[in-house]
MIMARGU-72014 format. One line per field, with one value per residue (C-alpha): residue number from 1; residue in three letters; x, y negated, z negated. Coordinates in nm, 4 decimals, decimal comma. Layout:
BEGIN
pos <- NUM:...
code <- ALA:...
x <- X:...
y <- Y:...
z <- Z:...
This chain:
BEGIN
pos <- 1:2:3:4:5:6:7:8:9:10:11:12:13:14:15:16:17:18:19:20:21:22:23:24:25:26:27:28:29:30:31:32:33:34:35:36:37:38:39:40:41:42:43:44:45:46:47:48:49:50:51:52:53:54:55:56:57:58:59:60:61:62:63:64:65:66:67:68:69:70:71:72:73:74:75:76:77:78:79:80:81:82:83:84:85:86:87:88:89:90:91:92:93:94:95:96:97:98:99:100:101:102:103:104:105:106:107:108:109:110:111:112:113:114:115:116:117:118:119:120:121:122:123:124:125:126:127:128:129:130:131:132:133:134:135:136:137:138:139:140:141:142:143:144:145:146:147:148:149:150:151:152:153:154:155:156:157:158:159:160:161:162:163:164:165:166:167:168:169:170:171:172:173:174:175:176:177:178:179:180:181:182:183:184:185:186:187:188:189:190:191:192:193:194:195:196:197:198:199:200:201:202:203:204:205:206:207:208:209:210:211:212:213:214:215:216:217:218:219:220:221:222:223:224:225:226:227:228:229:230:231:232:233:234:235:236:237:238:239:240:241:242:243:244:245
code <- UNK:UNK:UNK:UNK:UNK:UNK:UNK:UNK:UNK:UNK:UNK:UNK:UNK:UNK:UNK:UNK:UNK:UNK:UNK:UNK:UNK:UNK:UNK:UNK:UNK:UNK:UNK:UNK:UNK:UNK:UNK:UNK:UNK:UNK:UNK:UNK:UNK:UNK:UNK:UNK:UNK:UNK:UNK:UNK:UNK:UNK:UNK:UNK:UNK:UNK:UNK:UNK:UNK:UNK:UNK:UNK:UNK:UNK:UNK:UNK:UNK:UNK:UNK:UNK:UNK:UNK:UNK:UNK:UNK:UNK:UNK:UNK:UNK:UNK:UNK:UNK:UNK:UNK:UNK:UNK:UNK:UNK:UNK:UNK:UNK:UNK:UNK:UNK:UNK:UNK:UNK:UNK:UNK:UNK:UNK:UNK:UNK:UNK:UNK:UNK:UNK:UNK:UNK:UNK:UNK:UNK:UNK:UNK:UNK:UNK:UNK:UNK:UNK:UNK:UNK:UNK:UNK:UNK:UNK:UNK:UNK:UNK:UNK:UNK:UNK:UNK:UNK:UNK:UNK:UNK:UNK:UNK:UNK:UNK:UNK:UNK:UNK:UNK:UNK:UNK:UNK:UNK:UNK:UNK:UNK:UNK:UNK:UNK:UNK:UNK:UNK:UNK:UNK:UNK:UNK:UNK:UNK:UNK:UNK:UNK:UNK:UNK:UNK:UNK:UNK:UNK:UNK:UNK:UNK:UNK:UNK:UNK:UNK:UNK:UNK:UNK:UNK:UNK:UNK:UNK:UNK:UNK:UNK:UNK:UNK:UNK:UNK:UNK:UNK:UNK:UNK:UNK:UNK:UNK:UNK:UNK:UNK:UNK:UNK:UNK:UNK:UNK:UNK:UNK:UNK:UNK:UNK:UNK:UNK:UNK:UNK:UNK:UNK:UNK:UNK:UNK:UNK:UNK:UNK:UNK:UNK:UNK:UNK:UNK:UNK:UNK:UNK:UNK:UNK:UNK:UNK:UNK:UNK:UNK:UNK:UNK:UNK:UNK:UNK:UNK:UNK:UNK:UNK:UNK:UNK
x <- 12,4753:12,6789:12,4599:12,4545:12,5936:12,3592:12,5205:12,8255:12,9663:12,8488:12,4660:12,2828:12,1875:12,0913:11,9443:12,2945:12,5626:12,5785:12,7015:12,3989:12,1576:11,7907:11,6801:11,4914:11,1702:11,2269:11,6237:11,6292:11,5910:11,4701:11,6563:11,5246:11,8557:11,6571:11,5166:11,1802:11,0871:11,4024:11,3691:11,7207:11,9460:11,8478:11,5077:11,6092:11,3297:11,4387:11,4470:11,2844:10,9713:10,9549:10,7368:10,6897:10,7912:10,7751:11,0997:11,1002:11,0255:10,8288:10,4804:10,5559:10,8924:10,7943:10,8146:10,7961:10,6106:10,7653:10,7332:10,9910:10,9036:10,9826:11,0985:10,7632:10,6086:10,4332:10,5031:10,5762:10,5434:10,8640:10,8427:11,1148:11,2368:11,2287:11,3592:10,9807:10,9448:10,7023:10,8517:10,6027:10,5495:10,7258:10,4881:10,6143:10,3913:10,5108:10,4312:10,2581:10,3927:10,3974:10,6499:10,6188:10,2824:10,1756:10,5185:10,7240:10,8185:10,5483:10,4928:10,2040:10,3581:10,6746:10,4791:10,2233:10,5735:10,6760:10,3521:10,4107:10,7024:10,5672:10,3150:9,9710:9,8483:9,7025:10,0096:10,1725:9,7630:9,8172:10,1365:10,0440:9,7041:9,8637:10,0876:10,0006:10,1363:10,4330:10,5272:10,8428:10,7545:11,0057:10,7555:10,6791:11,0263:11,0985:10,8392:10,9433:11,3080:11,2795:11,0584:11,3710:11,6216:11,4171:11,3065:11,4258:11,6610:11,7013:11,5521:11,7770:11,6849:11,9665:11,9248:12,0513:12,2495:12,1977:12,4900:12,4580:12,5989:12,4680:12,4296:12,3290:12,1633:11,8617:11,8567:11,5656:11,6037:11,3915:11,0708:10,7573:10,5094:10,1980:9,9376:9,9088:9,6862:9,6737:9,4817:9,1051:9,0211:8,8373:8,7017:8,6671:8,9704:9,3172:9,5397:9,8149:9,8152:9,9927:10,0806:10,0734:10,3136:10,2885:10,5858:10,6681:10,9725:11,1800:11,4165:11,6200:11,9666:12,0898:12,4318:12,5977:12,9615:12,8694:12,6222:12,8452:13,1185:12,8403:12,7510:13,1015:13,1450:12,7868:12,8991:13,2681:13,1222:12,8626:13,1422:13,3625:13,0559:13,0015:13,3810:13,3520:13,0969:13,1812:13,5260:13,3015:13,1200:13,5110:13,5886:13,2746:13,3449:13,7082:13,6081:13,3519:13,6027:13,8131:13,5880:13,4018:13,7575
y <- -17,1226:-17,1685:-17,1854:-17,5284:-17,5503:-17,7472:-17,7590:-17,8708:-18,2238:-18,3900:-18,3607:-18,5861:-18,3871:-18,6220:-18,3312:-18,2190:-18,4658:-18,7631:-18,9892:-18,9614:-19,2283:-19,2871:-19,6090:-19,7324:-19,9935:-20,2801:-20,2944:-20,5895:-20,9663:-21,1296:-21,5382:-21,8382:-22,0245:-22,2952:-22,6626:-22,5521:-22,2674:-22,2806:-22,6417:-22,8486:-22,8900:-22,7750:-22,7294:-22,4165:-22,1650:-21,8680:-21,5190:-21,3756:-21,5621:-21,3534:-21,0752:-20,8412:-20,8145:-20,5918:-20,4567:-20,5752:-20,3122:-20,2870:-20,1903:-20,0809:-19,9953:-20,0085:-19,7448:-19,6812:-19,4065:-19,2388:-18,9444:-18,6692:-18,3760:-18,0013:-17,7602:-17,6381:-17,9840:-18,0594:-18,3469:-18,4427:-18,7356:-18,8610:-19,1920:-19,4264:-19,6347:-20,0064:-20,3588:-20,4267:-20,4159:-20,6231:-20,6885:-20,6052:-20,9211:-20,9922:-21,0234:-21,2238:-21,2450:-21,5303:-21,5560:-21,8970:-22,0617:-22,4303:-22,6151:-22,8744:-22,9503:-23,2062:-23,3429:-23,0391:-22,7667:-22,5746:-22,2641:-22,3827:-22,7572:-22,5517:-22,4484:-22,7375:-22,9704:-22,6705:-22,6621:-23,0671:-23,0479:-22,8298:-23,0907:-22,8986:-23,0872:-23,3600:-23,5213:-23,5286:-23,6222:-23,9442:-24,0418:-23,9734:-24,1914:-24,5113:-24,5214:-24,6076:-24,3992:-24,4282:-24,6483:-24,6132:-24,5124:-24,3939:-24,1989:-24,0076:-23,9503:-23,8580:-23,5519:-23,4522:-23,4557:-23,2192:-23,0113:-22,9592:-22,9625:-22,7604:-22,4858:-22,1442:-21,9831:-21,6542:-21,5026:-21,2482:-20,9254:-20,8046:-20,4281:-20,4008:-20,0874:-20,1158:-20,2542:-20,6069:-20,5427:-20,4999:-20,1597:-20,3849:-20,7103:-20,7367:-21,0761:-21,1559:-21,4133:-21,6959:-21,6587:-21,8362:-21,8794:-21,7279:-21,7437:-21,8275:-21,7135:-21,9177:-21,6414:-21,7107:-21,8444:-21,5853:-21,6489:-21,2720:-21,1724:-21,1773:-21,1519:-21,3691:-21,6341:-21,5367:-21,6982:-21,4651:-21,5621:-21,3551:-21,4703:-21,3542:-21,3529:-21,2644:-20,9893:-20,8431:-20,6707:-20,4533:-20,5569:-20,2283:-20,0910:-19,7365:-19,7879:-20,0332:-19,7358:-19,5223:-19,7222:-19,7270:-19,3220:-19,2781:-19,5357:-19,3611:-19,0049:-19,1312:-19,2853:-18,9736:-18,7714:-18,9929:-18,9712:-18,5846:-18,5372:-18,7542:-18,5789:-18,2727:-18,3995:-18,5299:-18,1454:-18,0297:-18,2588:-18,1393:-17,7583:-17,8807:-18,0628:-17,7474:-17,5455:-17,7560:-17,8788
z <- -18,8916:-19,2014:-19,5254:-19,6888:-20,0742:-20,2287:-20,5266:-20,3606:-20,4765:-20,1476:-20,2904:-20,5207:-20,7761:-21,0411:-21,2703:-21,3044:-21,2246:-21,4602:-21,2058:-21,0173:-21,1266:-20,9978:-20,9962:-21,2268:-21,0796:-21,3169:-21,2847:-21,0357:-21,0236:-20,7319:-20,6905:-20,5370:-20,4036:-20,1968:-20,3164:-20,2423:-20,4324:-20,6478:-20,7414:-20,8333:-21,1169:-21,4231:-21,3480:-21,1062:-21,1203:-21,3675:-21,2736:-21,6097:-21,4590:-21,1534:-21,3369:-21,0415:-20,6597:-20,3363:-20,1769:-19,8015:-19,5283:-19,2232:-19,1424:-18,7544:-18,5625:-18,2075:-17,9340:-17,5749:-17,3918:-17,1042:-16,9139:-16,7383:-16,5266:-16,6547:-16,4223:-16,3689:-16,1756:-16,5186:-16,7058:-17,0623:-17,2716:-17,4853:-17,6940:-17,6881:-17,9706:-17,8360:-18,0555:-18,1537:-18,5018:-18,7963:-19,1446:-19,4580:-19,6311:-19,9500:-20,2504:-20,5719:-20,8594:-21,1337:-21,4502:-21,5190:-21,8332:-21,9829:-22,1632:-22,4063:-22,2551:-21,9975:-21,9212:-21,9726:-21,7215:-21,5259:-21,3479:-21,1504:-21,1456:-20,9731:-20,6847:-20,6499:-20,5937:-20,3591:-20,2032:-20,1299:-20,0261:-19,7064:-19,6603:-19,7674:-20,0595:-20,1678:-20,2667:-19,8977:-19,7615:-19,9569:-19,8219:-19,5010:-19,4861:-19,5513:-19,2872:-18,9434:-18,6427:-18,5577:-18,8476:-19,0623:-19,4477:-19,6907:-19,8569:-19,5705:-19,4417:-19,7544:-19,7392:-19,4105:-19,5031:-19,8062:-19,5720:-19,3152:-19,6161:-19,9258:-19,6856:-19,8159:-19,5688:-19,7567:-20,1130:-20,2977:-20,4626:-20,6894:-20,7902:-21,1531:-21,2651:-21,5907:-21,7620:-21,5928:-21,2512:-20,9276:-20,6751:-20,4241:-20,2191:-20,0289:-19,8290:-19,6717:-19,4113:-19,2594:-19,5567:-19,4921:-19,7680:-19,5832:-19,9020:-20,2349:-20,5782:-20,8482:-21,1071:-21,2259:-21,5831:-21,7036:-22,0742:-22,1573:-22,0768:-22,2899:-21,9495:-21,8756:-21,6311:-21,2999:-20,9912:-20,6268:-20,3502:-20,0498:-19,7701:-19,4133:-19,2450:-18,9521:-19,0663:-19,3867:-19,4979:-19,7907:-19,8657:-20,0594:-20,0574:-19,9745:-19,7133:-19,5710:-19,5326:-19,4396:-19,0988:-18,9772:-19,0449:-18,8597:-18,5758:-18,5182:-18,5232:-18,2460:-18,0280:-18,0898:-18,0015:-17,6408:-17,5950:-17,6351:-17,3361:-17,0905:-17,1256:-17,0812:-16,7566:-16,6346:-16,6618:-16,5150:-16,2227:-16,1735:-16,1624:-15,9042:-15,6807:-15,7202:-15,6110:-15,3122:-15,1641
């Protein structure tokens, strides 16, 4: 077996090639693009708000056990990767700030009209009391239409590079807001306010040129690979026949 060059250019040695760049944890932004949690206009949530955030992942990949028989009569167990799989939830902690006081922009005023808008406060109770079943009200319509309409479809992390462009895109699709921590008060402390948003959802992609490239190599070497043996078994099979006829 041929000894591997590990200083060739093909490794990513970042002690020794200035190309090589680790990432650093605060280069990234994560975006709200929907009317729920990213609001409308000009009153779009900002980024620089966003003070810290998980990257998505999951907690369990799935596998199947199965069994084959050795040559012996024993048996042995082999696990088999199945298309089970649960995402890690996404945390986003917000900084909670105030603007021009009671009528200016809010952090926590943000996600209490977010919160409405899914139809768990107060807000959406009141609309909904004063309207008898099936009766038409345009206040309550209009809740249940910003619900279908506001509800995020994907949230974006941008990783930074550190001259104001992007490596790469997470997406993370179909979010559901599954908890959320407005901090205590806490009169002997000197902390900041924060708000915690902890969302689930169904799957997620990162979106970079390389990796991109790298699938396609991986996923032609693996058909070039199948190609390889079944031309193998075809020979196999011929020198049988040749032999047995």
């Amino acid at each position: 077996m041929a000894e591997r060059d590990i200083f060739s250019p093909g490794m990513w040695q970042f002690w020794s090639n200035s190309n090589v760049r680790p990432k650093r944890a605060f280069e990234a932004i994560l975006l709200f693009s929907d009317l729920m949690f990213g609001g409308a206009g000009i009153n779009n949530f900002p980024p620089y708000l966003v003070k810290n955030f998980t990257r998505p992942g999951y907690t369990k990949i799935d596998t199947q056990i199965g069994e084959y028989q050795l040559k012996s009569g024993d048996y042995a167990k082999i696990d088999y990767p199945t298309q089970g799989f649960q995402t890690k939830d996404l945390k986003v902690t917000l900084m909670d700030v105030n603007i021009f006081g009671s009528q200016g922009a809010d952090t926590a005023g943000h996600i209490q009209a977010a919160l409405a808008m899914m139809q768990k406060t107060w807000t959406f109770e009141e609309a909904a009391l004063g309207v008898e079943e099936g009766a038409v009200s345009k206040g309550y319509t209009r809740f249940i239409d910003g619900y279908i309409e506001g509800s995020p479809q994907i949230i974006t992390i941008l990783e930074l590079d550190g001259h104001g462009g992007a490596n790469g895109e997470w997406n993370i699709y179909k979010p559901v807001l599954t908890r959320v921590d407005f901090s205590d008060v806490n009169y002997d402390s000197s902390k900041l306010a924060t708000i915690d948003l902890t969302f689930a959802y169904k799957n997620f992609k990162f979106t970079q040129g390389w990796s991109e490239r790298d699938l396609e190599r991986r996923l032609d070497a693996a058909q070039a690979g199948r190609q390889s043996n079944l031309r193998n078994w075809a020979d196999k099979g011929s020198r049988w026949l040749a032999r047995n006829f």
